[in-house]
Each structure stands twice: as C-alpha cells, then as structure tokens.
N, C-alpha and C positions, 0 to 999 in steps of 0.2 A: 279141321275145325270140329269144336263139338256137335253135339246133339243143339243141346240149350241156347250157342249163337247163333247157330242157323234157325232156329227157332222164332228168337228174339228179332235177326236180320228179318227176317218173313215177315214179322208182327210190325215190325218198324214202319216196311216198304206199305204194307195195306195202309197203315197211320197216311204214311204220304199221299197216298193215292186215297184218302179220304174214307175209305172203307174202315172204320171202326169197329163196329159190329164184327167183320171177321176176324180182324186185328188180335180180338180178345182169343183166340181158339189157340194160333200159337204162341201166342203169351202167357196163357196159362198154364198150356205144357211145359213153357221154359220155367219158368216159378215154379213147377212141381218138381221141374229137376236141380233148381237152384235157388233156394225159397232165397239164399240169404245174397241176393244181385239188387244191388240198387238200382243200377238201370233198367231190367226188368221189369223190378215194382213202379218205377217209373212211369214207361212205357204202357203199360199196365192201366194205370192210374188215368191218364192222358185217356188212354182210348175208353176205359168207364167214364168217364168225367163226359167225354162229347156222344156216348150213347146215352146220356141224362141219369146214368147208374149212380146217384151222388154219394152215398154210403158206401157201397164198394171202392168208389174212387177215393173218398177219404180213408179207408183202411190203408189201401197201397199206399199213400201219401202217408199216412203212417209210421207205417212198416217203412219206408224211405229214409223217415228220422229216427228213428230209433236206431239204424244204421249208418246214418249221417246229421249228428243233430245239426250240424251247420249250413246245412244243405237250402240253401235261397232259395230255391225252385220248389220244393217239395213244403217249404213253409208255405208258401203262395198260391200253390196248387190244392195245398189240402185249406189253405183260409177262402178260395173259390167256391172249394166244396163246400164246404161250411155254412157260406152265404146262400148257395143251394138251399141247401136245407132248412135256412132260416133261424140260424147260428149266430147271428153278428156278434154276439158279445168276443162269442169263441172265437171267429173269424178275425176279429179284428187284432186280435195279440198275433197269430201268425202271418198276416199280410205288413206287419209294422215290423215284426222280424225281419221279415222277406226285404224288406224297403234298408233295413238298419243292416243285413248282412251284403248285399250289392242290387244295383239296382237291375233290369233285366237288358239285357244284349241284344241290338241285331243279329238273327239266327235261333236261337234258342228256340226247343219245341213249346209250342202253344198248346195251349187247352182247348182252344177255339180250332177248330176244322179246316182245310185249307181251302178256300175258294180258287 
C-alpha cells in the first residue's frame, strides 16, 4: 500500500471514531502527497466542515469539483459550507445541483459527526 492510503485509511478511521480535529493531520499529509485525490479532498473537507473550519472545507469541496464536476456529494457539501458562512445565494445553486445530480443514500459519509 502506499504512503498517502495508509494515510488517508488513518484519517478516515478518526472521522469514524468522531475525532475530526486529528483526522485533519493525516489527511493533510495524504493531499501533500496526492493533491490531485478526490477522496482525500473529500475526507478532508468533511473533517473541516465538523471542526466549524468553514472556508477551508469549502476549498476542499472545491478542489473536489474541479476534479469531478458531477460529483453530488461535493456540490452538497461545499453548498453546507457555504450556508456556514452565510452564503445562501451561492449555496443555493450547489445544494440544487446536489438534489438535480442524485439524491443522498443510506451510508454515504456525513458532514455532521457520528453520535
């Protein structure tokens, strides 16, 4: 396995186990090794997004679509951020994306924290 999956796998497991804050350490190592990983920025994204990073989470989300414009998740996730910040105008073209390209699945990772 690489460097950057094991990384990423690391970064994933803390998401699960609610730790965000440390989530971000090897996630960002993995992005410095693989700026151009969607899942990564992803990953990424999710774990700024639930330590209230709202601006950093929006870039990953981002950077997500410019790598995947069609990407439903990353529309959604960066229209969250958005709202954050107090964005709606912005927000509201990529939450309407997100809804127009599929709607969201049992499973799929959350923005929100796992209780």
């Amino acid at each position: 396995m690489s460097e950057a999956y094991d990384l990423y796998q690391l970064g994933r497991a803390r998401l699960r186990d609610g730790m965000a804050a440390q989530a971000t350490v090897p996630l960002e190592k993995a992005r410095r090794l693989e700026p151009d990983k969607a899942s990564i920025r992803e990953a990424l994204g999710i774990a700024y997004f639930r330590i209230t990073d709202w601006h950093a989470a929006e870039l990953e989300f981002r950077k997500v679509l410019e790598l995947s414009p069609v990407d439903d998740y990353a529309h959604y996730a960066l229209g969250r951020s958005l709202v954050k910040q107090g964005r709606q105008a912005e927000a509201s073209t990529h939450l309407k994306l997100a809804r127009c390209l599929r709607p969201r699945e049992p499973g799929e990772p959350s923005l929100e924290a796992p209780r």
